[in-house]
C-alpha positions in Angstrom: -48.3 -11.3 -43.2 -48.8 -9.0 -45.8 -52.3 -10.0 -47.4 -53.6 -7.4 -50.0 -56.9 -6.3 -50.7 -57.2 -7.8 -53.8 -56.5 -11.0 -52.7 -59.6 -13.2 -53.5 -59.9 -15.0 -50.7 -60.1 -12.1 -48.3 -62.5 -10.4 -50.3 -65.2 -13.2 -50.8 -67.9 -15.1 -48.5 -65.9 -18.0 -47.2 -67.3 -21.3 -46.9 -68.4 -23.5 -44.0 -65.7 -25.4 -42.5 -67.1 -29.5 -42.9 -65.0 -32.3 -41.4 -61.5 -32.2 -39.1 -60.0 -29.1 -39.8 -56.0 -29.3 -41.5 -53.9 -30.8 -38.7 -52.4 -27.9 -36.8 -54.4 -24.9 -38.2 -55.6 -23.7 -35.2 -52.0 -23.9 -33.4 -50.8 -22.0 -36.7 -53.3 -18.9 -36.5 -52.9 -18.4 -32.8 -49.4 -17.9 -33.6 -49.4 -16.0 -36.7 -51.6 -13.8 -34.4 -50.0 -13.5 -31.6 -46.9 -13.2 -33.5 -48.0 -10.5 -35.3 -49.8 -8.7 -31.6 -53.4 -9.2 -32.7 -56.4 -10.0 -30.9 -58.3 -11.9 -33.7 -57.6 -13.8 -36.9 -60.3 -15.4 -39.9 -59.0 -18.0 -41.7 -59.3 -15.9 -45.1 -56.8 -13.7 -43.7 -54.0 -16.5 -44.4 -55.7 -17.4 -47.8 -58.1 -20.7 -46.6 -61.8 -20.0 -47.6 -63.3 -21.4 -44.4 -65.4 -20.2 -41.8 -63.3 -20.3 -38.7 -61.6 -17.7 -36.7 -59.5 -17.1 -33.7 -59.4 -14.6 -30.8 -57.1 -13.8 -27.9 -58.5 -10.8 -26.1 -57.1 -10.0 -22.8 -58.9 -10.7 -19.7 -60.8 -13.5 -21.7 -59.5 -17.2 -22.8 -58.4 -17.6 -26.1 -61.6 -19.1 -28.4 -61.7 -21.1 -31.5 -65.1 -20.4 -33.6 -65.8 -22.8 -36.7 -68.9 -21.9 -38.8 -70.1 -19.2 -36.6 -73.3 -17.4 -36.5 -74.2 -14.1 -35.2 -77.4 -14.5 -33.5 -77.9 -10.4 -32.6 -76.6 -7.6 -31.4 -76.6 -5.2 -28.2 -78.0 -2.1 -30.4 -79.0 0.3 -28.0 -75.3 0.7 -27.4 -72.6 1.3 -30.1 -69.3 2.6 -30.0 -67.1 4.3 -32.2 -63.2 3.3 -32.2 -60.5 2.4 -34.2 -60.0 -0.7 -35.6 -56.5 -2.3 -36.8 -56.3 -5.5 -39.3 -53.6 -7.9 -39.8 -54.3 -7.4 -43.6 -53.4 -3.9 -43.8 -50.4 -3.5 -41.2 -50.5 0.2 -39.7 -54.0 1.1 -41.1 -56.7 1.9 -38.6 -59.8 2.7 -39.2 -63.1 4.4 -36.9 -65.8 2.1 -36.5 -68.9 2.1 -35.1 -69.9 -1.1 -33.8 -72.7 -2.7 -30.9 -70.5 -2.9 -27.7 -72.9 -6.4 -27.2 -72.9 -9.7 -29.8 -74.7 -13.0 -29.3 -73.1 -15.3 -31.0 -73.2 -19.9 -32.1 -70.9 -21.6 -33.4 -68.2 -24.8 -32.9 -65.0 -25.3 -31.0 -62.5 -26.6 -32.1 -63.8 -30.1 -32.0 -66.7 -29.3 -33.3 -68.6 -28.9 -29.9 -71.4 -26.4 -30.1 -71.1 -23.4 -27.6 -72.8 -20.0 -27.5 -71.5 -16.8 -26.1 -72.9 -13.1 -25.1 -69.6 -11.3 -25.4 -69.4 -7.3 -24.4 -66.8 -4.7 -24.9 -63.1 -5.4 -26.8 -64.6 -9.3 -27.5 -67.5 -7.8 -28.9 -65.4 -5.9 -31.3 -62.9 -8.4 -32.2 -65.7 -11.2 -33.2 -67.8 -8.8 -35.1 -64.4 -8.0 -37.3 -63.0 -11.3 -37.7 -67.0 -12.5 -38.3 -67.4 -9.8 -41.3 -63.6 -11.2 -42.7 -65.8 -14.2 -43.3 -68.0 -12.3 -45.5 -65.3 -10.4 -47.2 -65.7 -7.4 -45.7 -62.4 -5.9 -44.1 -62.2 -2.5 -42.5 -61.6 -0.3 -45.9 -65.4 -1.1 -46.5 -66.8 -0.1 -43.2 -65.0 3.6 -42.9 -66.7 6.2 -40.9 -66.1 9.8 -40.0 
């Protein structure tokens, strides 16, 4: 997987996932992640425009989230730490982030479900959840 920065679909605001998603999508990100030892994937990252992505953090289940929202964040804590990307193999990059999101969205049958992830989830949803903006780790560098 060897996405580059210019690639359009990475680098624009995807669009909302309507009806069934493409048989087997879901199956076929968790194992391009996993496959690739991630924690999280967006669908722009494999060149669909939609607003879904995948995580897999350890010591948590793996989640599906179609059409997410972020609904806040845990601001009164932040942490700075490096951040890899499928996209750019063997870049990584220090970001500061809230350890805390609140986050909607669907699963992966288009149930609704909420979470209040902390720590390593935290981190992983709000990087996958930018993808869907197009904003990949390049743009958020800090010293």
């Amino acid at each position: 997987m060897n996405l580059l920065l210019t690639d359009i679909v990475l680098r624009q605001k995807a669009e909302p996932a309507t009806g069934p998603l493409p048989f087997g999508f879901i199956r076929a990100m968790f194992g391009l992640m996993r496959k690739n030892h991630g924690v999280g994937l967006a669908a722009p990252q494999v060149g669909y425009s939609l607003r879904v992505f995948v995580t897999d953090v350890p010591g948590d289940k793996p989640r599906v989230f179609v059409n997410p929202e972020i609904i806040g964040f845990d601001h009164h804590y932040t942490e700075l730490s490096e951040e890899g990307c499928l996209s750019f193999p063997g870049l990584f990059v220090p970001i500061r982030r809230p350890t805390g999101v609140f986050i909607r969205a669907l699963d992966k049958k288009g149930r609704p479900f909420s979470l209040d992830a902390a720590g390593l989830l935290a981190r992983c949803i709000q990087h996958e959840y930018e993808h869907l903006d197009g904003i990949v780790i390049t743009d958020r560098r800090q010293a």
